[in-house]
PQR file with spaces between the fields and no chain letter, atoms N, CA, C, O and H, PARSE charges and radii, in Angstrom:
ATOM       1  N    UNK     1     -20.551    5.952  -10.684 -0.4000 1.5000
ATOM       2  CA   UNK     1     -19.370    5.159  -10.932 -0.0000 2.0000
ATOM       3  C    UNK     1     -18.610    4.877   -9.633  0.5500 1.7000
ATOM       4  O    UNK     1     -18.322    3.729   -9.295 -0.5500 1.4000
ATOM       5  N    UNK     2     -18.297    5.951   -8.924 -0.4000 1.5000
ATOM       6  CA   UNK     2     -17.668    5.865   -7.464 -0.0000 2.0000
ATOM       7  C    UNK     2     -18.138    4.797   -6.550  0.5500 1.7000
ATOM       8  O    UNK     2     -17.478    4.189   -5.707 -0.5500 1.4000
ATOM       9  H    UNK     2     -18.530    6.884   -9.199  0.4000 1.0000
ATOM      10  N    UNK     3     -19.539    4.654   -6.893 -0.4000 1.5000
ATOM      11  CA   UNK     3     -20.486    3.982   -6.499 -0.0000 2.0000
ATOM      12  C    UNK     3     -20.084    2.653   -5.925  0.5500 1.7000
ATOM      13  O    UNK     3     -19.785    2.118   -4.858 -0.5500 1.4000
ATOM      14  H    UNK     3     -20.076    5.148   -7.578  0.4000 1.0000
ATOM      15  N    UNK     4     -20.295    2.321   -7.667 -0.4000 1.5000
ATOM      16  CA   UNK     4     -19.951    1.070   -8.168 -0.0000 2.0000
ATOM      17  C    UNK     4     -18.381    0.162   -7.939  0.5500 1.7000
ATOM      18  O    UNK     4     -18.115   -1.000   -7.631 -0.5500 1.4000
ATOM      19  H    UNK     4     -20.538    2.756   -8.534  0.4000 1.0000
ATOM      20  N    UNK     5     -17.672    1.224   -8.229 -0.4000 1.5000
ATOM      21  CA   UNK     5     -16.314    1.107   -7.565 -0.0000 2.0000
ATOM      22  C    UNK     5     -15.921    0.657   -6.044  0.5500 1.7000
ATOM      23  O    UNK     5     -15.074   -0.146   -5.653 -0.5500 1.4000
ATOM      24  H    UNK     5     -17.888    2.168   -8.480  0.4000 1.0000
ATOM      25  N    UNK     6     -16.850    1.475   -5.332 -0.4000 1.5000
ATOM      26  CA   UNK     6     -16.742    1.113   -3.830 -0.0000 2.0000
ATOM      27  C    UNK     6     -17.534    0.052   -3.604  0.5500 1.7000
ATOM      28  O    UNK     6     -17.062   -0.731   -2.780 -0.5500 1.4000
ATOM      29  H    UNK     6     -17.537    2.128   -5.649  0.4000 1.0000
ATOM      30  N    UNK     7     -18.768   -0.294   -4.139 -0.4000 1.5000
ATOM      31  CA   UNK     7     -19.359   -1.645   -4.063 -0.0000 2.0000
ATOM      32  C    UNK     7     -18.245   -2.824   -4.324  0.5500 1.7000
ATOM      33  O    UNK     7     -18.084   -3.790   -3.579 -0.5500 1.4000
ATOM      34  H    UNK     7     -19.151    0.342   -4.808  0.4000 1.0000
ATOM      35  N    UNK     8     -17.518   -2.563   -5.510 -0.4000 1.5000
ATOM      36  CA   UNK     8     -16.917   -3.392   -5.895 -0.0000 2.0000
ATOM      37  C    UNK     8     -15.575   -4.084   -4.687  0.5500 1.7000
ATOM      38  O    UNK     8     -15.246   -5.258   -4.520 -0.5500 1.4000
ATOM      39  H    UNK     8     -17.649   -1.778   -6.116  0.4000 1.0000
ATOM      40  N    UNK     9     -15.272   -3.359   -4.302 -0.4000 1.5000
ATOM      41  CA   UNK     9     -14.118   -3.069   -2.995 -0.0000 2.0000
ATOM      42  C    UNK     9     -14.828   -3.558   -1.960  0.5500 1.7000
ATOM      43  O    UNK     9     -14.065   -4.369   -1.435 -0.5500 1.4000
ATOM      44  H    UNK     9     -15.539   -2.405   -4.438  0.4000 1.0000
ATOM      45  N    UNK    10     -15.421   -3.548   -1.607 -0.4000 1.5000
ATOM      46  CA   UNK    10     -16.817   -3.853   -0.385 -0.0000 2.0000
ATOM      47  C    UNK    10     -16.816   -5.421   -0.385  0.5500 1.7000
ATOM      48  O    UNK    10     -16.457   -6.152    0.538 -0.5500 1.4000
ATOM      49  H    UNK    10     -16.040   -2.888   -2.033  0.4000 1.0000
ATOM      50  N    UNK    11     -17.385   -5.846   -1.848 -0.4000 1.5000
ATOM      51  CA   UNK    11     -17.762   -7.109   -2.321 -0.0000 2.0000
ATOM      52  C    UNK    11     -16.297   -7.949   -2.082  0.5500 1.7000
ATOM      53  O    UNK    11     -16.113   -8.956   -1.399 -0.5500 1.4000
ATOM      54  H    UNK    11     -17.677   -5.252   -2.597  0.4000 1.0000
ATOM      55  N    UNK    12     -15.364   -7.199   -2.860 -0.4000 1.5000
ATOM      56  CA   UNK    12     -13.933   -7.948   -2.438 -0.0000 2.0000
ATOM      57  C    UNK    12     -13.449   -7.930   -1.096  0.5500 1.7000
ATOM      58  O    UNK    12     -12.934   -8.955   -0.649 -0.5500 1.4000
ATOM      59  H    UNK    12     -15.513   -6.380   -3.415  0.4000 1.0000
ATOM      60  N    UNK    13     -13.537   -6.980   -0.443 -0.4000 1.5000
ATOM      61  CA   UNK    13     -12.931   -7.332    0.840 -0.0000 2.0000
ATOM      62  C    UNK    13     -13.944   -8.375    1.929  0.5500 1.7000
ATOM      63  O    UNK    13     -13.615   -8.824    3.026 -0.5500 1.4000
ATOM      64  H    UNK    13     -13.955   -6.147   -0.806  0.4000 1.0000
ATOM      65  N    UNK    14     -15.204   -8.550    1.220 -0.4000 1.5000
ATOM      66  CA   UNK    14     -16.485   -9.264    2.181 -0.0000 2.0000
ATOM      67  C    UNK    14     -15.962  -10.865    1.868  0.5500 1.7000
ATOM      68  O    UNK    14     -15.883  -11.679    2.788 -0.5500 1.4000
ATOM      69  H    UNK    14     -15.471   -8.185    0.328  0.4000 1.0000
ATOM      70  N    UNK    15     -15.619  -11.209    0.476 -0.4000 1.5000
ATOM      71  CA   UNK    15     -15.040  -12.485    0.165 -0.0000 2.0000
ATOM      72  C    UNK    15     -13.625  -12.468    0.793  0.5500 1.7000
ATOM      73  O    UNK    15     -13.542  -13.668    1.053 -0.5500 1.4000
ATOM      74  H    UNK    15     -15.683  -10.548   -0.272  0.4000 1.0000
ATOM      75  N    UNK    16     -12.473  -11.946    1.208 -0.4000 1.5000
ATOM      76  CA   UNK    16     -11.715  -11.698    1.870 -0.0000 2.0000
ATOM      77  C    UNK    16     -11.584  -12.877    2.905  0.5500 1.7000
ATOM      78  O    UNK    16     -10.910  -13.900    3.018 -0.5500 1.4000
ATOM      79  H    UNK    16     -12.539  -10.970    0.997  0.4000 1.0000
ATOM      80  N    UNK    17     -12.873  -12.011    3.820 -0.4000 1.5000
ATOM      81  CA   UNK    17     -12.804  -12.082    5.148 -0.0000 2.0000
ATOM      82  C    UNK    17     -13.233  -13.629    5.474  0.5500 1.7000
ATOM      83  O    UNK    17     -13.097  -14.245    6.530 -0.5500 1.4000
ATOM      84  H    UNK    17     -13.421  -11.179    3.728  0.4000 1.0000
ATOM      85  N    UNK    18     -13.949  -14.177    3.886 -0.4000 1.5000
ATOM      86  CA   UNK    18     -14.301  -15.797    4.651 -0.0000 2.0000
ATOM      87  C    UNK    18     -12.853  -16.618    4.449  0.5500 1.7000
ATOM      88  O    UNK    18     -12.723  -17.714    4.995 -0.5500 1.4000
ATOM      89  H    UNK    18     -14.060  -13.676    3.027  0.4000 1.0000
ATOM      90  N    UNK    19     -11.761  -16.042    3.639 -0.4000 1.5000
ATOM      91  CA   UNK    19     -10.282  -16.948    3.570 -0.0000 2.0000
ATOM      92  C    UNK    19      -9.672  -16.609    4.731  0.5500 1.7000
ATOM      93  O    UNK    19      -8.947  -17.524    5.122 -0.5500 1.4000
ATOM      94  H    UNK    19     -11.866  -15.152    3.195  0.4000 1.0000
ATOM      95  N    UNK    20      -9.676  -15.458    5.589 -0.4000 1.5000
ATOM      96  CA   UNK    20      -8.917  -15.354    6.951 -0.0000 2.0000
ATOM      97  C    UNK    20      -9.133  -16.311    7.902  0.5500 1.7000
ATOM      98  O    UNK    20      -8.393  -16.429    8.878 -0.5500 1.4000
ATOM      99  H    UNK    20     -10.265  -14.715    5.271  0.4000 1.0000
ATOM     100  N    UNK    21     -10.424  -17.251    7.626 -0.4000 1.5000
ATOM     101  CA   UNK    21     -10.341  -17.952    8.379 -0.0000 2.0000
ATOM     102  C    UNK    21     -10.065  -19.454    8.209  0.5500 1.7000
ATOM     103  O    UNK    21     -10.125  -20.436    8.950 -0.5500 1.4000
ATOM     104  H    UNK    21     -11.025  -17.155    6.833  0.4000 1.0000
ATOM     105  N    UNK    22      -9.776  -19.253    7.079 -0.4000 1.5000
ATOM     106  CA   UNK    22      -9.351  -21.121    6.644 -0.0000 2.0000
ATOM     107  C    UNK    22      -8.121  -21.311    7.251  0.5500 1.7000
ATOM     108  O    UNK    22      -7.475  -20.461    7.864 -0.5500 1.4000
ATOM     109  H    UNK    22      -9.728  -18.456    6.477  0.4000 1.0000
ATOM     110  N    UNK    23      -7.756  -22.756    7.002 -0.4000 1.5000
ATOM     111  CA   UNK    23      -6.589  -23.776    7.619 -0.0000 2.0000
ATOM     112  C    UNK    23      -5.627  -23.057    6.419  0.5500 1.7000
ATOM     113  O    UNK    23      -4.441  -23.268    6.671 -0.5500 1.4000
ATOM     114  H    UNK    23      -8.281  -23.446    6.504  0.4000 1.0000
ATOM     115  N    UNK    24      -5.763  -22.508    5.561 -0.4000 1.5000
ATOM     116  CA   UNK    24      -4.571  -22.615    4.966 -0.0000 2.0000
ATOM     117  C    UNK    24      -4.445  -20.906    4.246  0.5500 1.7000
ATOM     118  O    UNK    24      -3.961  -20.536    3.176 -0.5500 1.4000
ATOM     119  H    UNK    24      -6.727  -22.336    5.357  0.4000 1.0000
ATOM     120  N    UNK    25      -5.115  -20.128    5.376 -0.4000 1.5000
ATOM     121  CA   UNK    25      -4.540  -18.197    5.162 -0.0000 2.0000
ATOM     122  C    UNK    25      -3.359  -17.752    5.324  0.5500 1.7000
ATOM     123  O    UNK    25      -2.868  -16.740    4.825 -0.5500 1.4000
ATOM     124  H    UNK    25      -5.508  -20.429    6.245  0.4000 1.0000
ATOM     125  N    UNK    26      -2.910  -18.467    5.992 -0.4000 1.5000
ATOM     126  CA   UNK    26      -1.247  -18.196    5.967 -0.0000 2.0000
ATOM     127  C    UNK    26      -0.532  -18.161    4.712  0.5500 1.7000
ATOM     128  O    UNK    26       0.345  -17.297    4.705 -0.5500 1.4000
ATOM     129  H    UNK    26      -3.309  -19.289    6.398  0.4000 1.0000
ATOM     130  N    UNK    27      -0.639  -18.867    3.597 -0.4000 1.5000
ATOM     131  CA   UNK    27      -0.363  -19.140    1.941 -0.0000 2.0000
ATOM     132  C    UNK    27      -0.728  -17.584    1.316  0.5500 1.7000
ATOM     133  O    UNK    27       0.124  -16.891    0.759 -0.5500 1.4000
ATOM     134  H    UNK    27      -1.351  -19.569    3.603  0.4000 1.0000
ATOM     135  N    UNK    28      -2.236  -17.144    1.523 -0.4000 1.5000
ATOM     136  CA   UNK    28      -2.486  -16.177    0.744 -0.0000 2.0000
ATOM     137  C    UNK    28      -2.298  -14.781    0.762  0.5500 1.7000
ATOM     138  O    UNK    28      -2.413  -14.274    1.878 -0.5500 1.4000
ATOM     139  H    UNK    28      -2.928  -17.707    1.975  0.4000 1.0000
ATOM     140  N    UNK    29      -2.000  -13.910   -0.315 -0.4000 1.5000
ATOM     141  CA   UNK    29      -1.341  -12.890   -0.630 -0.0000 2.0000
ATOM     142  C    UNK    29      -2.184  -12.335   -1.595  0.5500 1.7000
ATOM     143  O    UNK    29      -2.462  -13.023   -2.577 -0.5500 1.4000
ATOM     144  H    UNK    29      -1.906  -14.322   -1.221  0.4000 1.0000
ATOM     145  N    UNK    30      -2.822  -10.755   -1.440 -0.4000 1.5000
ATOM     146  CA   UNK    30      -3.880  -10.379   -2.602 -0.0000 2.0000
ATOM     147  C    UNK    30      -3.085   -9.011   -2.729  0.5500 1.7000
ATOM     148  O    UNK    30      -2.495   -8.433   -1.817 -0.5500 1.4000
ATOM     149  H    UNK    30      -2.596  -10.196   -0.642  0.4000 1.0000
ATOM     150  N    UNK    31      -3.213   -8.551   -4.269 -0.4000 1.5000
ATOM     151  CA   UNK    31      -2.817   -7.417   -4.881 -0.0000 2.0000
ATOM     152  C    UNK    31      -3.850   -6.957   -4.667  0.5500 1.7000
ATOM     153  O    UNK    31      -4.810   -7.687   -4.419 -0.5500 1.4000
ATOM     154  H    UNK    31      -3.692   -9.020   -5.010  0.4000 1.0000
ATOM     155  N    UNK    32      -3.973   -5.406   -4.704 -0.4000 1.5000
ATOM     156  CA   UNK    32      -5.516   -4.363   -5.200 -0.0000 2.0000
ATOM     157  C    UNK    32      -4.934   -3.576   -5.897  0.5500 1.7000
ATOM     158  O    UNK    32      -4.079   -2.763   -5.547 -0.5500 1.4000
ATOM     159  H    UNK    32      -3.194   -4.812   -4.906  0.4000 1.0000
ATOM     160  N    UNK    33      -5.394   -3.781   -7.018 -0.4000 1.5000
ATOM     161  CA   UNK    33      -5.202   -2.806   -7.988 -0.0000 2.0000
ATOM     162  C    UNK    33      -5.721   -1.540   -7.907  0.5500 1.7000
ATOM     163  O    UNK    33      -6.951   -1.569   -7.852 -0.5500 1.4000
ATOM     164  H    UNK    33      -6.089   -4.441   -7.302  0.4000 1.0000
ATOM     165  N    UNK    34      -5.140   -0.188   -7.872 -0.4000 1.5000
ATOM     166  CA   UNK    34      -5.686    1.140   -7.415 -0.0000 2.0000
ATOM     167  C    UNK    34      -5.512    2.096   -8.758  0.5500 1.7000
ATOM     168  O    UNK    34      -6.473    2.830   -8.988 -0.5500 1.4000
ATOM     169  H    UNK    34      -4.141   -0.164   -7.916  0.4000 1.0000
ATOM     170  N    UNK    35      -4.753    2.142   -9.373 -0.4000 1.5000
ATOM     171  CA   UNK    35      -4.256    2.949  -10.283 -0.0000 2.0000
ATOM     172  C    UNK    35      -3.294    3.837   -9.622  0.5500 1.7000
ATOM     173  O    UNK    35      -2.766    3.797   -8.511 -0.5500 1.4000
ATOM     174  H    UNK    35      -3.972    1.546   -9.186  0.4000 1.0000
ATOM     175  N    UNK    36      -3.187    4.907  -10.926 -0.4000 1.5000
ATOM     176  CA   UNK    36      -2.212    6.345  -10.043 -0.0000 2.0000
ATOM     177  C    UNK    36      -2.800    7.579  -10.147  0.5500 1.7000
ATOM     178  O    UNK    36      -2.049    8.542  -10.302 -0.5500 1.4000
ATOM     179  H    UNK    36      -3.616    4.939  -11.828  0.4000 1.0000
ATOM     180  N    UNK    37      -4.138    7.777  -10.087 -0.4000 1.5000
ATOM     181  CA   UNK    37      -4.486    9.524   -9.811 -0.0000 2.0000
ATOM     182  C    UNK    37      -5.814    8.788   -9.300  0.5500 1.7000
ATOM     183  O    UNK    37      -6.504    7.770   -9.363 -0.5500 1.4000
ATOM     184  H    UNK    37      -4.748    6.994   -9.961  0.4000 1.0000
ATOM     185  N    UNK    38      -5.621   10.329   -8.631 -0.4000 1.5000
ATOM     186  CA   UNK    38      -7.635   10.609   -8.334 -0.0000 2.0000
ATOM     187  C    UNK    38      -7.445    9.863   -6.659  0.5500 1.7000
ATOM     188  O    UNK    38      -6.477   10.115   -5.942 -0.5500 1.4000
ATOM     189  H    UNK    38      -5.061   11.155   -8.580  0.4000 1.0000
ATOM     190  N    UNK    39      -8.353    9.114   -6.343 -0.4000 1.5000
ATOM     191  CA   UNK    39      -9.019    8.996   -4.633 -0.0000 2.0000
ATOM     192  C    UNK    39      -8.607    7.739   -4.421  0.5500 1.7000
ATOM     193  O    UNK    39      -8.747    7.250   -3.300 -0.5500 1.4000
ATOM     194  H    UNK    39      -9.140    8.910   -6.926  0.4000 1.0000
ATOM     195  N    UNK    40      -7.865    6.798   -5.769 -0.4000 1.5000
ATOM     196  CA   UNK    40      -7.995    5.236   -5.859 -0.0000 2.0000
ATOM     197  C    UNK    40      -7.229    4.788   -5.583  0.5500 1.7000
ATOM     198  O    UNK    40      -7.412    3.598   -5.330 -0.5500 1.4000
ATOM     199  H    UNK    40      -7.751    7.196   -6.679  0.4000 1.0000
ATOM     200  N    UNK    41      -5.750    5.344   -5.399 -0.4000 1.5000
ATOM     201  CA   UNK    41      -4.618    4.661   -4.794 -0.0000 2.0000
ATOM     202  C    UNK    41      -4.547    5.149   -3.828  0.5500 1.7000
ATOM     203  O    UNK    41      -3.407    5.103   -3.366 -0.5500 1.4000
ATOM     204  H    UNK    41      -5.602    6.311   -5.604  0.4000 1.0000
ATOM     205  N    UNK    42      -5.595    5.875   -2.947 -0.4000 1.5000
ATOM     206  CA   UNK    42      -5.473    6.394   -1.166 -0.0000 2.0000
ATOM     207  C    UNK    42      -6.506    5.012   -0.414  0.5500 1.7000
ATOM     208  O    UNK    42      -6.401    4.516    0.708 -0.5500 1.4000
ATOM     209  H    UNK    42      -6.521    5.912   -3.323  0.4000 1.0000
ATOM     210  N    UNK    43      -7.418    4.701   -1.464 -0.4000 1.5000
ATOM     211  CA   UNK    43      -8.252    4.049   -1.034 -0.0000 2.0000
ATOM     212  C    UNK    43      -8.014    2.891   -1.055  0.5500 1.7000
ATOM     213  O    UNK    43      -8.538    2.042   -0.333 -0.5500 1.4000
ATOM     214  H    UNK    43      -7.504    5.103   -2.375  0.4000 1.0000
ATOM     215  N    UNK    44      -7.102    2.698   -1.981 -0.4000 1.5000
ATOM     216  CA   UNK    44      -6.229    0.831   -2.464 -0.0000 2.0000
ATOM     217  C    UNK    44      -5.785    0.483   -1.323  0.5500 1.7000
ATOM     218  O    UNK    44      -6.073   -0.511   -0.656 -0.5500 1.4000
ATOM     219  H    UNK    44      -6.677    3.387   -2.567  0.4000 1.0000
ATOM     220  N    UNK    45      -4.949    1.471   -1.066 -0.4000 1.5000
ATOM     221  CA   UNK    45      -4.171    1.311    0.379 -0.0000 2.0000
ATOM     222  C    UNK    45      -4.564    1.403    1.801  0.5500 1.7000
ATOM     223  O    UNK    45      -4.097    0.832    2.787 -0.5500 1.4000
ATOM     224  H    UNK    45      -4.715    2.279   -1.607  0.4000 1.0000
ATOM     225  N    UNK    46      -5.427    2.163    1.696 -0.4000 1.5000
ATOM     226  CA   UNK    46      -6.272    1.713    3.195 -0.0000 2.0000
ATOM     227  C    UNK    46      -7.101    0.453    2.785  0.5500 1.7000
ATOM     228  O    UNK    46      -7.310   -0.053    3.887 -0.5500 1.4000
ATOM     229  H    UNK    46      -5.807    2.627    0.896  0.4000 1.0000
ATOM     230  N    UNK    47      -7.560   -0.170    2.075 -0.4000 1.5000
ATOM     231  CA   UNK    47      -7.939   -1.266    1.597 -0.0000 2.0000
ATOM     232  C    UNK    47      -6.700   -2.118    2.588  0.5500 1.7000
ATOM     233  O    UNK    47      -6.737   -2.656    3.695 -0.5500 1.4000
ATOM     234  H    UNK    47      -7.390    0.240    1.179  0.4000 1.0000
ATOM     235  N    UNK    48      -5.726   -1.936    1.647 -0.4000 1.5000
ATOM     236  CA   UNK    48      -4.825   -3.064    1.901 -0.0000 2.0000
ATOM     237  C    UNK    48      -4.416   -3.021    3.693  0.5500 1.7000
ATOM     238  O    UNK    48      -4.464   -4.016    4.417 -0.5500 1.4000
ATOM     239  H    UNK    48      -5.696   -1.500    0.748  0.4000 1.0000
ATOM     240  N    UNK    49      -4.140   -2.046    4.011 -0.4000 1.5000
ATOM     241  CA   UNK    49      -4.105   -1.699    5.399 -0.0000 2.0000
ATOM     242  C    UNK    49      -5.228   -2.450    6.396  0.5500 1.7000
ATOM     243  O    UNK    49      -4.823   -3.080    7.373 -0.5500 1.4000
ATOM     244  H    UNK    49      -4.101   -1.238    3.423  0.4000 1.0000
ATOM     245  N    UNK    50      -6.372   -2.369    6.158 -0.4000 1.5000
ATOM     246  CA   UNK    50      -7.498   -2.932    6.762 -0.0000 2.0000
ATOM     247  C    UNK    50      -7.088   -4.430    6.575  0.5500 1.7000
ATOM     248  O    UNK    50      -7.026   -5.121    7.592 -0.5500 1.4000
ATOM     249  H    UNK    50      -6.701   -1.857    5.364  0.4000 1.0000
ATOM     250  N    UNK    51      -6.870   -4.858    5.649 -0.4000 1.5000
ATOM     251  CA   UNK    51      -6.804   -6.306    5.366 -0.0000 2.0000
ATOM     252  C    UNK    51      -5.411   -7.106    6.019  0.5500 1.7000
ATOM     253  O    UNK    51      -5.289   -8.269    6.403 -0.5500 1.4000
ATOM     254  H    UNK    51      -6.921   -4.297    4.822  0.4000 1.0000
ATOM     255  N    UNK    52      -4.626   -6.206    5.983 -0.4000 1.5000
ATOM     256  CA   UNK    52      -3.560   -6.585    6.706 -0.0000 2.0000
ATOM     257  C    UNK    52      -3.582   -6.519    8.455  0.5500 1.7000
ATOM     258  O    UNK    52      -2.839   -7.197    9.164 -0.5500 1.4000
ATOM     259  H    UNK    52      -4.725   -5.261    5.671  0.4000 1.0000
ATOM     260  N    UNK    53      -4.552   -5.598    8.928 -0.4000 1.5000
ATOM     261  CA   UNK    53      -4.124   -5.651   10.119 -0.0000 2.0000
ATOM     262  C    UNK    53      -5.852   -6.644   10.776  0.5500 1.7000
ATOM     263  O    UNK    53      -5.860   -7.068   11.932 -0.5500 1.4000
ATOM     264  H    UNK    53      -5.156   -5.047    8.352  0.4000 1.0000
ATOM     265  N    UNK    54      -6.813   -6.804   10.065 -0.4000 1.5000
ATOM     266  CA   UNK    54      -7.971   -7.714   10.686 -0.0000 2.0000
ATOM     267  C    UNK    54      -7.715   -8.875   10.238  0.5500 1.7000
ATOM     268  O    UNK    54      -7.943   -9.706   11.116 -0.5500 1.4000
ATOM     269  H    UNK    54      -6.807   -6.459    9.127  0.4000 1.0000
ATOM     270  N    UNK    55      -7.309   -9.387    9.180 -0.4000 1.5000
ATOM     271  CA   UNK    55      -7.305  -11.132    8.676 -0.0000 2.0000
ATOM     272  C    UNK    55      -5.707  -11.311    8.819  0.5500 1.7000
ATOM     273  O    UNK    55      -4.862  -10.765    8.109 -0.5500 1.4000
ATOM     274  H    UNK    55      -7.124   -8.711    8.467  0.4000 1.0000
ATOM     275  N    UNK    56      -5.486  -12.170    9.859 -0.4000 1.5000
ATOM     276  CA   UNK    56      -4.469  -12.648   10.479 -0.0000 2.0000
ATOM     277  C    UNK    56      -4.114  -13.864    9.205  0.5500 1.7000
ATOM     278  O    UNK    56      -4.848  -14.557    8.500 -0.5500 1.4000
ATOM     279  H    UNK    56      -6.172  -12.613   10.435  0.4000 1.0000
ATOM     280  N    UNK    57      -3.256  -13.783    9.272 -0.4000 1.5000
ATOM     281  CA   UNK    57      -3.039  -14.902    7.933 -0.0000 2.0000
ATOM     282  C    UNK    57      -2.676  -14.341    6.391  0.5500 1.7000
ATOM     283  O    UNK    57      -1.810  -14.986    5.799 -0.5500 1.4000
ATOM     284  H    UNK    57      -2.660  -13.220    9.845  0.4000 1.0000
ATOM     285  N    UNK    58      -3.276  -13.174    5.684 -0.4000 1.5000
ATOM     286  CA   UNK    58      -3.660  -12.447    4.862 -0.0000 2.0000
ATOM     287  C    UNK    58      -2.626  -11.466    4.678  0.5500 1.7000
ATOM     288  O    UNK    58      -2.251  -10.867    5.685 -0.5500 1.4000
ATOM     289  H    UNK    58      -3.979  -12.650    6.165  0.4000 1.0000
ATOM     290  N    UNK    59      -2.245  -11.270    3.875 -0.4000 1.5000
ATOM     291  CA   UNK    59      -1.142   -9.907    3.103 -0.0000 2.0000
ATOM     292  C    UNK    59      -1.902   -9.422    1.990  0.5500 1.7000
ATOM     293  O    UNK    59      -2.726  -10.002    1.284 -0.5500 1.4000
ATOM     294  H    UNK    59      -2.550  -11.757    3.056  0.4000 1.0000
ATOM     295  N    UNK    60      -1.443   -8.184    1.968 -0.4000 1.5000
ATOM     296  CA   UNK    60      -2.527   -7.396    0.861 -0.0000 2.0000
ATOM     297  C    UNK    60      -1.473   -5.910    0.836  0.5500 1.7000
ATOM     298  O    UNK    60      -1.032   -5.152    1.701 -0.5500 1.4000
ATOM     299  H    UNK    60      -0.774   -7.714    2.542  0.4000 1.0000
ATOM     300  N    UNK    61      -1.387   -6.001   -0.536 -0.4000 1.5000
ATOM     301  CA   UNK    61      -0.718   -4.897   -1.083 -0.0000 2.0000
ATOM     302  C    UNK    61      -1.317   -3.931   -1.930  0.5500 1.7000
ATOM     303  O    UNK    61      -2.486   -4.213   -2.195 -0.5500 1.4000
ATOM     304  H    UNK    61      -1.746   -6.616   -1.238  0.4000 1.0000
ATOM     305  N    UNK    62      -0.870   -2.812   -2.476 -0.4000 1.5000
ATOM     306  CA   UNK    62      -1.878   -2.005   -4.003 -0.0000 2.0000
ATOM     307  C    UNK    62      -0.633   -2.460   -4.902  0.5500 1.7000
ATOM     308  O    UNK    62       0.486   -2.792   -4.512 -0.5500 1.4000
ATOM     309  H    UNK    62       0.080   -2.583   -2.261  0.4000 1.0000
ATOM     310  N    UNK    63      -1.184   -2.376   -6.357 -0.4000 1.5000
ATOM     311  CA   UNK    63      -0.563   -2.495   -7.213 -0.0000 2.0000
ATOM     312  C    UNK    63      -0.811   -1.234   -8.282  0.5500 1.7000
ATOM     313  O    UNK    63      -1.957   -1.316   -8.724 -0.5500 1.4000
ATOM     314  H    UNK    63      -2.093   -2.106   -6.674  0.4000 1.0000
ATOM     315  N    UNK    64      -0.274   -0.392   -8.686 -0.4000 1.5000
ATOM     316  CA   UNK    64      -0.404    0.538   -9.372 -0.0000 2.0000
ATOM     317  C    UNK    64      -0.777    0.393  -11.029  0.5500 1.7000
ATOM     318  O    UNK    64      -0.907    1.402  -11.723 -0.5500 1.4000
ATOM     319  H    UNK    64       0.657   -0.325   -8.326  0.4000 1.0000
């Protein structure tokens, strides 16, 4: 399941990275949904952290 989960996160942040570079990344803003227990809201947030500081243009928050 963890697995699958982190694939899933992988897959989203890989589609991510092709909007950081469009004419119009400055507009976009992505939630990650993490929950509230267990490894998933440590990981939401370094998610969002990564995304915020490599795709210039891009905001990214967790959402609980």
């Amino acid at each position: 399941m963890r697995r699958l989960i982190l694939g899933f996160y992988c897959a989203v942040a890989a589609g991510l990275a092709g909007l950081g570079s469009s004419a119009h990344a400055a507009d976009q803003f992505v939630r990650i949904g993490s929950g509230l227990a267990g490894t998933y809201p440590v990981f939401g947030a370094k998610l969002a952290e990564m995304i915020n500081k490599e795709l210039p243009g891009l905001r990214a928050s967790t959402l609980a």
